[in-house]
C-alpha positions as a Markdown table, in Angstrom:
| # | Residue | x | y | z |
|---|---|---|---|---|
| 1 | Unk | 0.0 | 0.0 | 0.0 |
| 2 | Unk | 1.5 | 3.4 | -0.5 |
| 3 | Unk | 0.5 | 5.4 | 2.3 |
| 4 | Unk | 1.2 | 9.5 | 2.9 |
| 5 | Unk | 1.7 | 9.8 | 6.9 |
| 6 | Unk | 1.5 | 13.0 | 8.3 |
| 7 | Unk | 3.2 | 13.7 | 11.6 |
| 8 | Unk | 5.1 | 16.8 | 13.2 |
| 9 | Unk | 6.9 | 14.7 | 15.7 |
| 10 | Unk | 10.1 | 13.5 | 13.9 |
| 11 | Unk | 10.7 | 10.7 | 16.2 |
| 12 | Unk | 6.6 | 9.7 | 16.1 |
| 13 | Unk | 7.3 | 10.1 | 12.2 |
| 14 | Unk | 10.3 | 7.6 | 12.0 |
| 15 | Unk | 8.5 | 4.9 | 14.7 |
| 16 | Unk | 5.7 | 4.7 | 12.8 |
| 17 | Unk | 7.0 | 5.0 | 9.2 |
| 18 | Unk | 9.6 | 1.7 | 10.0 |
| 19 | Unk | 6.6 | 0.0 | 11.8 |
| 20 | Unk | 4.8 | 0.7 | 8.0 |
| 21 | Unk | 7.7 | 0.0 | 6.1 |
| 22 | Unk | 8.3 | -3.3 | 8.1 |
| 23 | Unk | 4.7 | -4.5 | 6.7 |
| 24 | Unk | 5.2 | -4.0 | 3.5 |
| 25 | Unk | 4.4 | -0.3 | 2.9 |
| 26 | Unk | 5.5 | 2.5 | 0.8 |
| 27 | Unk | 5.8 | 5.5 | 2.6 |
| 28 | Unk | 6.2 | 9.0 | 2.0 |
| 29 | Unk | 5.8 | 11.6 | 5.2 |
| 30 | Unk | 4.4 | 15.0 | 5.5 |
| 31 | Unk | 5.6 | 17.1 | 8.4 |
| 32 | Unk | 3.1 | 20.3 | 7.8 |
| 33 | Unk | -0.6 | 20.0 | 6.5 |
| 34 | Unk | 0.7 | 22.3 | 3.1 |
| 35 | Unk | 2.9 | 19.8 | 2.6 |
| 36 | Unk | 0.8 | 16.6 | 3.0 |
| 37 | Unk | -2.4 | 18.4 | 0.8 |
| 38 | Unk | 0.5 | 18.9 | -2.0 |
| 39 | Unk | 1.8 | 15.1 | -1.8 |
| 40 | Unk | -1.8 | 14.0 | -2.1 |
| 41 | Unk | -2.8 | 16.1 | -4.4 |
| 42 | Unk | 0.3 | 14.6 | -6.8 |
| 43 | Unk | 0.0 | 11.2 | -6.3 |
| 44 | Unk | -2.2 | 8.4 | -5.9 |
| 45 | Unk | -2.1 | 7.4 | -2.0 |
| 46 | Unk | -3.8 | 4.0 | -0.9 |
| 47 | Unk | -4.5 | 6.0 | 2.2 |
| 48 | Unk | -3.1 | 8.6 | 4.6 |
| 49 | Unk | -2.1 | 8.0 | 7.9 |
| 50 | Unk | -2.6 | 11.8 | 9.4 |
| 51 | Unk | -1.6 | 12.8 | 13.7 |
| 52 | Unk | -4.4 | 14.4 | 14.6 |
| 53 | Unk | -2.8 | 16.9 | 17.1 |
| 54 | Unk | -1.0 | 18.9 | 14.8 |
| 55 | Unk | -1.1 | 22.6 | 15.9 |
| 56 | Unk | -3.6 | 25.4 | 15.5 |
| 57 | Unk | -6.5 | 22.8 | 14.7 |
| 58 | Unk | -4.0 | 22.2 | 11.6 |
| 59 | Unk | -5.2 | 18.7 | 11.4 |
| 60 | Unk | -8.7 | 18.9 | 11.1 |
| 61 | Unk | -8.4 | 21.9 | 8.6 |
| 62 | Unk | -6.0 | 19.5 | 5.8 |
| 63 | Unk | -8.6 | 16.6 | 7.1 |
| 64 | Unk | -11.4 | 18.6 | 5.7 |
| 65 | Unk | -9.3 | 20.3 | 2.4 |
| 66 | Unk | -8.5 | 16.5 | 1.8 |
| 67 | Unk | -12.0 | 15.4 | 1.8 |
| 68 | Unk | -12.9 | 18.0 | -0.7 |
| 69 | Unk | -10.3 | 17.7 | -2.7 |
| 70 | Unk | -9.8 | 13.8 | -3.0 |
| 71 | Unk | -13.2 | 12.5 | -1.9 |
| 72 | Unk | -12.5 | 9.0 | -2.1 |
| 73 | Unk | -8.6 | 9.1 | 0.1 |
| 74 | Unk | -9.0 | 6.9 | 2.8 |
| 75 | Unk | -7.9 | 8.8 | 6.4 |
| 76 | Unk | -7.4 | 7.6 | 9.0 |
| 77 | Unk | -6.2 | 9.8 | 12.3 |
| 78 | Unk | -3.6 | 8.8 | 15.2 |
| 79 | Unk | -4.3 | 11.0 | 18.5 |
| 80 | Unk | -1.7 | 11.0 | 21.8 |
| 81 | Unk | -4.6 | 11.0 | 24.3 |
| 82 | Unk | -8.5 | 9.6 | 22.8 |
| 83 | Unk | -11.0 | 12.3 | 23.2 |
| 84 | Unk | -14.6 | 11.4 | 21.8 |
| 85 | Unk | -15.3 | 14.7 | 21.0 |
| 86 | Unk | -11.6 | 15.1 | 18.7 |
| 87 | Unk | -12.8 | 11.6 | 17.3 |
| 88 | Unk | -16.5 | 12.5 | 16.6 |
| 89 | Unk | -15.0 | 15.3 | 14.6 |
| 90 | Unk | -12.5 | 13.7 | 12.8 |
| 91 | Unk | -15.2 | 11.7 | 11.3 |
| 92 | Unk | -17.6 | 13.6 | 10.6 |
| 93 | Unk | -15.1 | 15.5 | 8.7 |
| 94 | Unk | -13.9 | 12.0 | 6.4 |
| 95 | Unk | -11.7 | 10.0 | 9.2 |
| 96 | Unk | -12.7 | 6.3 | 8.5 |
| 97 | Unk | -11.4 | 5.6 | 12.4 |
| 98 | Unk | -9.0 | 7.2 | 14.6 |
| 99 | Unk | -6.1 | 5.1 | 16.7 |
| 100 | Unk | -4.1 | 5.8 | 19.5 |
| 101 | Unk | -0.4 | 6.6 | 19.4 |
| 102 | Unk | 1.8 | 4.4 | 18.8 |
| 103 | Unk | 0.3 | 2.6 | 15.8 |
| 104 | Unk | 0.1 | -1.1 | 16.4 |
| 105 | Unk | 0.5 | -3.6 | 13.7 |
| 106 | Unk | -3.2 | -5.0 | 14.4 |
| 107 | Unk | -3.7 | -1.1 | 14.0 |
| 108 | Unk | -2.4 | -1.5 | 10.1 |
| 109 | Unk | -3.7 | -4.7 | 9.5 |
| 110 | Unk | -7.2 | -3.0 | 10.4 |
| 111 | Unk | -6.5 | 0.0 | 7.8 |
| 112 | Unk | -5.4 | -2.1 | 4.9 |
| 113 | Unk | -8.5 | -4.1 | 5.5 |
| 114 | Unk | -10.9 | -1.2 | 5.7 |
| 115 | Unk | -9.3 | 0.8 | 2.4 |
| 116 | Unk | -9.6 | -3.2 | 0.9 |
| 117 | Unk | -13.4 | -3.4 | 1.8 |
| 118 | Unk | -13.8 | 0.4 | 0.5 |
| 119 | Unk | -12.3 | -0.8 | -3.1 |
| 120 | Unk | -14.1 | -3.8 | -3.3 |
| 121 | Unk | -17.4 | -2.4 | -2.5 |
């Protein structure tokens, strides 16, 4: 799968991009949301992995400009501390599911099989 993962935290960014790479992933990273709308809109992402605490609201701003711009991207958010009212948001605004940092690999194996059942259907 190539996936775009967006995260501000360099050492979150490299943990979870090995973790990715390690299951068979291509990644590329995005540390600003400018930077990640750009990438996605160039390129044909299998999904994007986007930290949902970014600064200023950051997050859910590219979150929405990505749901307008490539309706069909599968997102998926990763938050440091769950908040049901962050999540709520998050999908309402496109999210297809929001994990907890760090990403597990049962967290991946639950993306590629959600953006698998989203292509088939």
């Amino acid at each position: 799968m190539y996936t775009l993962l967006v995260e501000n935290n360099k050492s979150a960014l490299f943990a979870t991009r090995e973790l990715l790479v390690s299951y068979g992933h291509r990644v590329d990273s995005a540390t600003s949301p400018n930077e990640a709308l750009a990438k996605a809109k160039l390129k044909n992402y299998d999904l994007v992995i986007l930290d949902l605490d970014l600064p200023d609201e950051s997050s859910m701003s590219l979150l929405s400009k990505l749901g307008r711009s490539i309706p069909f991207l599968p997102v998926f958010g990763l938050i440091d501390e769950m908040s049901i009212t962050k999540v709520m948001r998050a999908i309402k605004m496109s999210a297809i599911d929001v994990f907890n940092k760090p990403l597990t690999l049962k967290d991946i194996i639950f993306m590629q099989h959600q953006v698998t059942e989203t292509i088939l259907v």
